[in-house]
C-alpha positions as CSV (number, residue, x, y, z in Angstrom):
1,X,54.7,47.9,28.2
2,X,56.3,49.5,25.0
3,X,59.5,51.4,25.1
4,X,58.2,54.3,27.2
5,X,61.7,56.2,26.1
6,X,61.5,58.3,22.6
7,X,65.0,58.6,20.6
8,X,66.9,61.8,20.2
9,X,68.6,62.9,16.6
10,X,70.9,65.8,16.8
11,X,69.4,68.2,14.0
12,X,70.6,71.4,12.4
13,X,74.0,70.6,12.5
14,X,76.3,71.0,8.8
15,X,76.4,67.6,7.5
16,X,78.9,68.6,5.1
17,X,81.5,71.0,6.5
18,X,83.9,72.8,3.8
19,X,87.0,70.4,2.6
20,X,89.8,71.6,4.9
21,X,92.3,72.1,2.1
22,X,95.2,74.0,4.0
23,X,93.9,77.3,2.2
24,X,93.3,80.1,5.0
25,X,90.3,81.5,3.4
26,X,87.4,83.1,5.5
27,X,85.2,80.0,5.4
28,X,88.3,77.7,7.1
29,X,88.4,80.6,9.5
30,X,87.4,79.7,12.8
31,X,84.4,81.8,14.3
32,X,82.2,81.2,17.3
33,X,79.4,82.7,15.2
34,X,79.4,79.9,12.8
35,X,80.2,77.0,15.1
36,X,77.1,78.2,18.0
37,X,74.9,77.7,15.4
38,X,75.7,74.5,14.0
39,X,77.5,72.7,16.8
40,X,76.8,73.9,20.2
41,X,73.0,74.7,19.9
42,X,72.0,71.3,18.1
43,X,74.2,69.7,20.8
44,X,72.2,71.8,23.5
45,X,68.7,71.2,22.1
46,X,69.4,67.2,22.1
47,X,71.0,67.0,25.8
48,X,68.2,69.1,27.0
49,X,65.4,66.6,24.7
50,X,67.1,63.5,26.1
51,X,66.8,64.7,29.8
52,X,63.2,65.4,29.2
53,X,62.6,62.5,27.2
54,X,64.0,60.4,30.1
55,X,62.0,62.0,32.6
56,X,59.0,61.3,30.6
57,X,60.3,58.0,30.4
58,X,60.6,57.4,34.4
59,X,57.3,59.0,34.7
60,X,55.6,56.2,32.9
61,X,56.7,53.6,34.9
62,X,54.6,51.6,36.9
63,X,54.9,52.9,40.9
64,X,55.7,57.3,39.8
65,X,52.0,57.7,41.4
66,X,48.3,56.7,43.0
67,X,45.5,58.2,42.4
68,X,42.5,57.8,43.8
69,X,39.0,57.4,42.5
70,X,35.8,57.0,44.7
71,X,33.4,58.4,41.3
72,X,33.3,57.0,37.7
73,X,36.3,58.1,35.8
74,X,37.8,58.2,32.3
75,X,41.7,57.4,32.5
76,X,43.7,59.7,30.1
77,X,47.0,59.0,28.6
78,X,48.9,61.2,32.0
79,X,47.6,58.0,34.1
80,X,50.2,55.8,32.0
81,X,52.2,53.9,34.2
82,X,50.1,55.2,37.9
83,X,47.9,52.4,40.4
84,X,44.7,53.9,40.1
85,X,42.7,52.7,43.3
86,X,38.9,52.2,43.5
87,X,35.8,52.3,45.8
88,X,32.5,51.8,45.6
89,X,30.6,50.6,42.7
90,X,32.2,52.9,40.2
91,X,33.0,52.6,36.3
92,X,36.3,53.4,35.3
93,X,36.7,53.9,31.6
94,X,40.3,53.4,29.9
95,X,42.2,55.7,27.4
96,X,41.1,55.0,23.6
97,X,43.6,52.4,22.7
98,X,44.2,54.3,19.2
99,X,44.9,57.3,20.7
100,X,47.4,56.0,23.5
101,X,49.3,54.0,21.5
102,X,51.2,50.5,22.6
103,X,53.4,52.4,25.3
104,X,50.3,52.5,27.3
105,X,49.7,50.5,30.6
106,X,47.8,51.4,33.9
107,X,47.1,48.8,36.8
108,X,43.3,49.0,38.6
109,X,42.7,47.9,41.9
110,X,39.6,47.3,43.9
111,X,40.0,48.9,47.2
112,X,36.1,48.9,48.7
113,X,33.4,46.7,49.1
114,X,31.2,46.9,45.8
115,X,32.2,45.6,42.3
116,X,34.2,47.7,40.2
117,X,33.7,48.0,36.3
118,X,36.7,48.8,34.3
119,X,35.0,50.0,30.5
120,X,36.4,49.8,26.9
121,X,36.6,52.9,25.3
122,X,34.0,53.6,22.8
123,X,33.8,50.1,20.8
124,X,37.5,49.1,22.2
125,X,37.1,45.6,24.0
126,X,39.4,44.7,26.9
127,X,40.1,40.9,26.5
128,X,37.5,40.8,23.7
129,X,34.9,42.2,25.7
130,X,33.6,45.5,26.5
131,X,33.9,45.6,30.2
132,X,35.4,43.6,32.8
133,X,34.7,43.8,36.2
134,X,37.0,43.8,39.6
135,X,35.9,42.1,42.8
136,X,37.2,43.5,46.2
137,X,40.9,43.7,46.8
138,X,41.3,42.2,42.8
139,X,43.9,43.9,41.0
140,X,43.7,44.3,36.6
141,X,46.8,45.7,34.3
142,X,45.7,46.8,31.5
143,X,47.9,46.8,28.7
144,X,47.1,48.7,25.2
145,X,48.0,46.9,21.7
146,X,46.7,49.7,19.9
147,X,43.5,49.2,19.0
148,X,42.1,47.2,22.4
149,X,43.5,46.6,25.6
150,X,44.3,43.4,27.1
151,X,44.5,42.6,30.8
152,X,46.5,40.9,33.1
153,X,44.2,39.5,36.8
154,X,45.3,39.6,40.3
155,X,43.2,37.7,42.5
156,X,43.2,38.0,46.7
157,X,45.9,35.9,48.2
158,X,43.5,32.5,48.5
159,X,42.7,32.0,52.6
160,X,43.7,28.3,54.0
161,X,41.3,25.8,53.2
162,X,38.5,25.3,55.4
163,X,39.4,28.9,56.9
164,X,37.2,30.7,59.4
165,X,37.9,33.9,61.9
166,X,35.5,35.9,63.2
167,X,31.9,35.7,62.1
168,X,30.0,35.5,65.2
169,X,26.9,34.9,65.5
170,X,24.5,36.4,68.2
171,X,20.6,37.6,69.5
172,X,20.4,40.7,68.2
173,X,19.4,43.8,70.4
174,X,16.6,45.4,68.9
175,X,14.6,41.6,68.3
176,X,16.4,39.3,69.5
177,X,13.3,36.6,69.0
178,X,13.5,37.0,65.0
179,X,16.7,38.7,64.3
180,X,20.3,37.8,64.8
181,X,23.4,39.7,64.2
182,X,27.0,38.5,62.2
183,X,29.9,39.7,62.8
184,X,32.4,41.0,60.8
185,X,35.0,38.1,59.3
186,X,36.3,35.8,56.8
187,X,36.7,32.0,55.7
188,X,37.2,30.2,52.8
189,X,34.2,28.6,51.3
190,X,32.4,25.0,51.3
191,X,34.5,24.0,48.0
192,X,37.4,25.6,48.4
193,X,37.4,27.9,45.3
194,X,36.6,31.8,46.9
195,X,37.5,33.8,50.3
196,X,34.0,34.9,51.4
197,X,34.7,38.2,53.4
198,X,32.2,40.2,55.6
199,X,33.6,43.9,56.0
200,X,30.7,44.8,57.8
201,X,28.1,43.1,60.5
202,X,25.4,41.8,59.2
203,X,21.5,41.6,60.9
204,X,19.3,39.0,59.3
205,X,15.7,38.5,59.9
206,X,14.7,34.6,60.4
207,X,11.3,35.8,60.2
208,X,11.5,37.4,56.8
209,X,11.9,36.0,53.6
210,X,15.4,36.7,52.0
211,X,17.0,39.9,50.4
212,X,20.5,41.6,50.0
213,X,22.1,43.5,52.9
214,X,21.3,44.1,56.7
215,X,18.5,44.5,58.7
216,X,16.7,42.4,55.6
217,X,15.1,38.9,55.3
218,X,17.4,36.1,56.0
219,X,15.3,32.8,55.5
220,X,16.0,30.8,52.4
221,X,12.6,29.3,52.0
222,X,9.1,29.2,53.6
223,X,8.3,30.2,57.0
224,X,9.9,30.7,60.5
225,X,8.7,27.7,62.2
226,X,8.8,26.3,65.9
227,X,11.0,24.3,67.6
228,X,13.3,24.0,64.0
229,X,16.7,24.5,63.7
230,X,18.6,26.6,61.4
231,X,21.6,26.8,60.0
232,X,23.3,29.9,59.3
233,X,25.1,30.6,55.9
234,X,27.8,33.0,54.5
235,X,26.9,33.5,50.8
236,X,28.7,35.4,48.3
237,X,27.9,35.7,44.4
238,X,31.1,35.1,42.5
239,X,29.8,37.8,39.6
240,X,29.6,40.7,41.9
241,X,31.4,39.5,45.2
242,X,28.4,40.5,47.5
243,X,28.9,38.5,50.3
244,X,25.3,38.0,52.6
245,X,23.8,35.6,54.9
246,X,21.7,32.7,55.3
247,X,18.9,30.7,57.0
248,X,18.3,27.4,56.4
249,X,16.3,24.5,57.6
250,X,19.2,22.8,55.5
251,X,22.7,21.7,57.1
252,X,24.4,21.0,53.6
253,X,22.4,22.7,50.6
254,X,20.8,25.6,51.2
255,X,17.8,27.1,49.1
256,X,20.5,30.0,47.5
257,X,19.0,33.6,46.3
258,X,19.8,34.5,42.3
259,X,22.9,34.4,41.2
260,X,24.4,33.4,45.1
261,X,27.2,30.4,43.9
262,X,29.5,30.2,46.9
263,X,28.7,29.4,50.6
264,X,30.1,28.2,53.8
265,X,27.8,27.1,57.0
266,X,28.8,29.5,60.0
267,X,26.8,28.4,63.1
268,X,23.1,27.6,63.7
269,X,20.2,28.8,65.9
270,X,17.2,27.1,67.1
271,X,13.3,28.9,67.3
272,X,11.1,27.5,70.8
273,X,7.6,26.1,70.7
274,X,6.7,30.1,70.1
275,X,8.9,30.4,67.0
276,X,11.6,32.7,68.8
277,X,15.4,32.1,68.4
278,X,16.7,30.9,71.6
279,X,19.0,33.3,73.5
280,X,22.5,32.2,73.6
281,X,26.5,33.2,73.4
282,X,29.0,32.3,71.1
283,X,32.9,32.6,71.2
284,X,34.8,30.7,68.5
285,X,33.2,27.6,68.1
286,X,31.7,27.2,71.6
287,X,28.2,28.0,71.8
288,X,26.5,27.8,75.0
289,X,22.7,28.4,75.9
290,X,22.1,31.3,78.2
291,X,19.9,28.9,80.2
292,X,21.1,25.3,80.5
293,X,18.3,23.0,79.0
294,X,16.9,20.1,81.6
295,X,17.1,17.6,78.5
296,X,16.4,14.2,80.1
297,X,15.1,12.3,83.1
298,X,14.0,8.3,83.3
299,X,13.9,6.7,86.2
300,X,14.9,2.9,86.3
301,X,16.2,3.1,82.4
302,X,17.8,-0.5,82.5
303,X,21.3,-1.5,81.5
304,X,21.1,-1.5,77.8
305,X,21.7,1.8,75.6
306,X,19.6,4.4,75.2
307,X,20.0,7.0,72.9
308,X,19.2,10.6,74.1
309,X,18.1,13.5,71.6
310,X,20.0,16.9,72.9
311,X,19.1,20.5,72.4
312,X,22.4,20.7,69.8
313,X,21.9,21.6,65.6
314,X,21.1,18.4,63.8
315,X,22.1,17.2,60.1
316,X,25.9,18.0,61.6
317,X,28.2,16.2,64.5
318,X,28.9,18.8,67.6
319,X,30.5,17.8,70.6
320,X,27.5,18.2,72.8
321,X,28.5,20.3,76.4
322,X,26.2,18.3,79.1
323,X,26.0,17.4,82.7
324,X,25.2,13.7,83.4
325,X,23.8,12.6,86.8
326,X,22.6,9.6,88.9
327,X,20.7,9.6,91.7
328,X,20.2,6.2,93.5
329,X,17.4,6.7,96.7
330,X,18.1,3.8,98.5
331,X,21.2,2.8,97.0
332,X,21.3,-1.4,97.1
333,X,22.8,-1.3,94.6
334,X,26.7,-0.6,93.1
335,X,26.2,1.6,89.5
336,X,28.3,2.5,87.1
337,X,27.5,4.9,84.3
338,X,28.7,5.8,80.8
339,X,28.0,8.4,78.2
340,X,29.4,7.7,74.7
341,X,29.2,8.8,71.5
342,X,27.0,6.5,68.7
343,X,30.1,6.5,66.5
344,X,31.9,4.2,68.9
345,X,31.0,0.9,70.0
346,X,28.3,0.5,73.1
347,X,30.5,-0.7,76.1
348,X,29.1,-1.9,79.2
349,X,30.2,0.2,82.2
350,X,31.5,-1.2,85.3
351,X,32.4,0.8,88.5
352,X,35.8,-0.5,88.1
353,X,35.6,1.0,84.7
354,X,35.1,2.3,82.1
355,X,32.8,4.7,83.7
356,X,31.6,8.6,84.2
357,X,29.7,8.2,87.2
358,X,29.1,5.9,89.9
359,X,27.3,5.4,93.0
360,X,28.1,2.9,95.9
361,X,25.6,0.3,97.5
362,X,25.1,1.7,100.9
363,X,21.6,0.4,102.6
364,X,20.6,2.6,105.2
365,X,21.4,6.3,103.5
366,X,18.7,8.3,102.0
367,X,20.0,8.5,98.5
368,X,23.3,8.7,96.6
369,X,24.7,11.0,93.7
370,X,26.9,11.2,91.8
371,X,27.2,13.8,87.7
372,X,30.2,14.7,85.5
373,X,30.4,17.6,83.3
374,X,30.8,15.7,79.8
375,X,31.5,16.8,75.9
376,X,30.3,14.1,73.9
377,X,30.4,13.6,70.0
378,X,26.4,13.3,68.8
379,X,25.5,11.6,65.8
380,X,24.1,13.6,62.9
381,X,20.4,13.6,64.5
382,X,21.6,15.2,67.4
383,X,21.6,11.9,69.4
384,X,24.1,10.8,72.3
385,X,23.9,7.3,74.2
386,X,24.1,6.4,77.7
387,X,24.4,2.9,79.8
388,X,24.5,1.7,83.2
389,X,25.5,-1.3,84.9
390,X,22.5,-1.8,87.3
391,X,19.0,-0.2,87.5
392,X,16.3,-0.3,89.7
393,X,12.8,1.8,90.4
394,X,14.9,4.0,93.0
395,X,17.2,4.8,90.4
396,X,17.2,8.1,88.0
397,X,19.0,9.3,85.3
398,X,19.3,13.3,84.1
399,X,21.0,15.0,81.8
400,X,21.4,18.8,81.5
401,X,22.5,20.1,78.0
402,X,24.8,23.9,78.5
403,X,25.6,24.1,74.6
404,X,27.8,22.6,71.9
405,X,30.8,22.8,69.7
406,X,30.4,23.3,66.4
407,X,33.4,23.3,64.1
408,X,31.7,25.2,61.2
409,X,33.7,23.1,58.5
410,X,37.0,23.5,60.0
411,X,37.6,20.2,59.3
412,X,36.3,19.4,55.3
C-alpha cells in the first residue's frame, strides 16, 4: 500500500515580513490583528489538517473495519484498508483502479460454502485477467497500481497428509436400500494437493446416475447392480471448490463427473442378490454388519491352505473382523488351527503352536469346539487363508464375518 498519509504546507502566512530596521513605525508595531491573520490562523488550519489527515491515514489501514457482504457488491474507495468478508456465490466488484489511485488496498475473504468472484472494474484486469475467483476460507489482497489491480492469495492452512475426520458413512432413513447418508467432515485428498471439506451431510442415491448436491444421483457409471461392491468417494472441483460424493465400482479411479479433479476414497458399501445396500454401522474406520454374515463351512477341508473370500470391500486390504471355529464330532484326533493373512507366509499349525484354535483327541465325547474372535489382513480380492494340522470327515470348519477395518488412505 501507498503512503495512505497526505502532507501538510502551512499557507497564508507573510513570506516576507517588513526589514526590522530599528525604526518604530506603525508596520514594526506589534498588533494581534496583523499577526492572527498571518501566524496563528495558518498555524491553526495546518495542526487541525494534519490531525485529520492522520486520522484519515489510520483509517486506511488494514484491520479499522469488517464488513460484511452476503449479495453482489461494488467496493468504493471508503472500503480502503477494511476485510470485506463473503458468502454465498456472490460477485464483488473492486473500485476503478484510476479513480482510487495507488493508496488503495482491500483484502477479500471467502467465508461460505460457494465460490466467490472478485470483478475488475469496467476493462481493469486483476492479475491480467478480468476476474478471479475465491474458494472457501481463501483469502485475496488486492492491491491498486493505478490502472489494474494486482492480488496477493491466501490459501487454507493445508490439512496433514492422508488426513480424514469425520465423514461417516451410513443407510439412510428414508431408503436405506438405495440411498446412503455422509456426514459432515474433512481430509486431505488422494495426491495430497487440496483439503476436500464437507460443511454439510450429504445423501447420495446408488441407484441414480450422478449429479451435484444431496438427495441426487451418486453412481459414477452404469447401473446399480447385485451383489457388487462400491466404493464411496469425496470429490471436489478445484475451479469452484464444490466438494460431492461418489459411487464407484472402482477402488482407485473413479469414473469423475465434469470438471471433478480431486478425490479421496471414504468407505464402501455392498448391494445383496436384490441390488439393496446392506445395512451396517460405522464409527471411524470400523465398520461392522448389522447382521454377522455365516461366510464359510467345509467339512474335512484337509491340512493344506485354503483361501476364503469374506464379505469385506475388494480392490483394497481391510483387516477383516471374523469368528473362526472348529468342530471335531468324534474327536480322534489332536487339531490345531490357523488363520493368516495371504501377505505372510503359509505356516503349518501345531497345537503346541502357532495356533488360533484347537481341539483335543478325546474318543468317547460327542464332539469338541473350540473359535476365536480374529482380525485378519485380506489380500486385495477380499481373500483370507486358513490351515489345520489334521482333518477328518467328522471335522468342520466355519467362519463368521462381523465387518472390517478400512483405513480409507490413512496410510498413502
Amino acid at each position: 500500500m501507498g503512503n495512505p498519509y497526505t502532507s501538510v504546507s502551512v499557507a497564508n502566512y507573510n513570506a516576507n515580513p517588513p526589514p526590522d530596521d530599528g525604526s518604530t513605525g506603525s508596520s514594526n508595531l506589534l498588533k494581534w490583528s496583523n499577526h492572527i491573520t498571518k501566524i496563528g490562523d495558518p498555524l491553526k488550519t495546518a495542526v487541525e489538517t494534519i490531525n485529520t489527515n492522520t486520522l484519515s491515514a489510520f483509517g486506511k489501514l488494514f484491520g479499522n473495519n469488517i464488513t460484511s457482504f452476503a449479495t453482489n457488491a461494488t467496493l468504493t474507495s471508503s472500503h480502503q484498508g477494511r476485510l470485506i468478508v463473503a458468502s454465498n456465490a456472490i460477485t464483488i466488484t473492486l473500485p476503478s483502479a484510476a479513480t482510487v489511485g495507488t493508496n488503495f488496498v482491500v483484502a477479500i475473504k471467502n467465508v461460505g460454502t460457494a465460490t466467490v468472484t472478485i470483478d475488475g472494474n469496467g476493462t481493469e484486469t486483476i492479475d491480467g485477467a478480468g476476474a478471479i475467483t475465491l474458494t472457501p476460507d481463501e483469502t485475496a489482497i488486492c492491491i491498486s497500481d493505478g490502472s489494474n489491480f494486482r492480488s496477493i492469495r491466501g490459501a487454507p492452512d493445508a490439512l496433514p497428509r492422508s488426513y480424514l475426520a469425520g465423514l461417516g458413512l451410513s443407510n439412510n432413513a428414508t431408503d436405506p436400500n438405495n440411498d446412503v447418508d455422509i456426514a459432515v467432515g474433512e481430509c486431505r485428498d488422494s495426491a495430497d494437493t487440496a483439503n476436500l471439506v464437507l460443511t454439510s451431510a450429504l445423501t447420495k442415491q446408488l441407484d441414480v446416475s450422478w449429479a451435484v448436491g444431496s438427495n441426487a444421483g451418486g453412481l459414477d457409471t452404469g447401473a446399480k447392480a447385485n451383489n457388487t461392491w462400491y466404493h464411496v468417494w469425496l470429490i471436489r472441483r478445484s475451479d469452484t471448490g464444490v466438494v460431492d460424493a461418489l459411487f464407484s465400482t472402482s477402488a482407485t479411479s473413479p469414473t469423475m463427473p465434469t470438471n471433478y479433479d480431486q478425490k479421496r476414497r471414504i468407505g464402501a458399501v455392498k448391494t445383496d442378490g436384490s441390488g439393496n445396500i446392506i445395512a451396517f454401522t460405522q464409527m471411524g474406520d470400523e465398520f461392522l454388519w448389522d447382521t454377522p454374515v455365516a461366510e464359510h463351512t467345509s467339512s474335512n477341508p484337509g491340512t493344506t491352505a485354503v483361501m476364503v473370500y469374506l464379505s469385506v470391500p475388494s480392490g483394497i486390504q481391510v483387516d477383516a473382523l471374523i469368528t473362526f471355529g472348529i468342530q471335531d464330532n468324534s474327536p480322534t484326533l489332536n487339531i490345531a488351527g490357523l488363520v493368516t493373512s495371504p501377505d505372510v507366509s503359509d505356516t503349518a499349525p501345531a497345537v503346541v503352536g502357532p495356533f488360533d484354535v484347537f481341539t483335543l483327541a478325546n474318543p468317547g465325547t460327542e464332539d469338541t469346539t473350540d473359535a476365536v474372535y480374529k482380525e485378519v489382513r485380506t489380500n486385495t480380492s477380499n481373500q483370507i487363508r486358513y490351515r489345520l494340522s489334521g482333518s477328518d470327515a467328522e471335522v468342520t470348519v466355519a467362519i463368521t464375518t462381523h465387518g472390517w477395518r478400512d483405513r480409507r488412505g490413512r496410510d498413502d
